[in-house]
C-alpha positions, 0 to 999 in steps of 0.5 A: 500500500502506501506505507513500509514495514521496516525492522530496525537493526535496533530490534524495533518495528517501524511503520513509515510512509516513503517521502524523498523529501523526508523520513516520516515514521508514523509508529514505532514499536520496540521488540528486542532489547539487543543489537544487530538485528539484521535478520529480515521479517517475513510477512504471511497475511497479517503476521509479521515474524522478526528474529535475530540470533537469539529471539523471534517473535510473531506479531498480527497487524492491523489489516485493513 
């Protein structure tokens, strides 16, 4: 749609809106505590599953 789904390497989900002109992040949500999260997320319907070395975690977005 209109809007990105990132994983941080900070281990946070962020929703943003692609802009040339800026960064515009519209959320933000922490997951992991750890560094070097440099895993990609995979996306199956509505879930979002992220993990790094040690941890993985499946979250259920908002569809509309």
């Amino acid at each position: 749609g209109e809007h990105l789904v990132v994983f941080t390497e900070g281990g946070e989900v962020a929703l943003v809106r692609p802009n040339p002109e800026e960064f515009e992040e519209l959320a933000l949500l922490p997951v992991f505590d750890r560094d070097k999260n440099w895993n990609p997320p995979g996306l199956a319907g509505d879930i979002l599953v992220v993990r790094n070395h040690f941890d993985m975690a499946a979250l259920r977005l908002p569809v509309e």
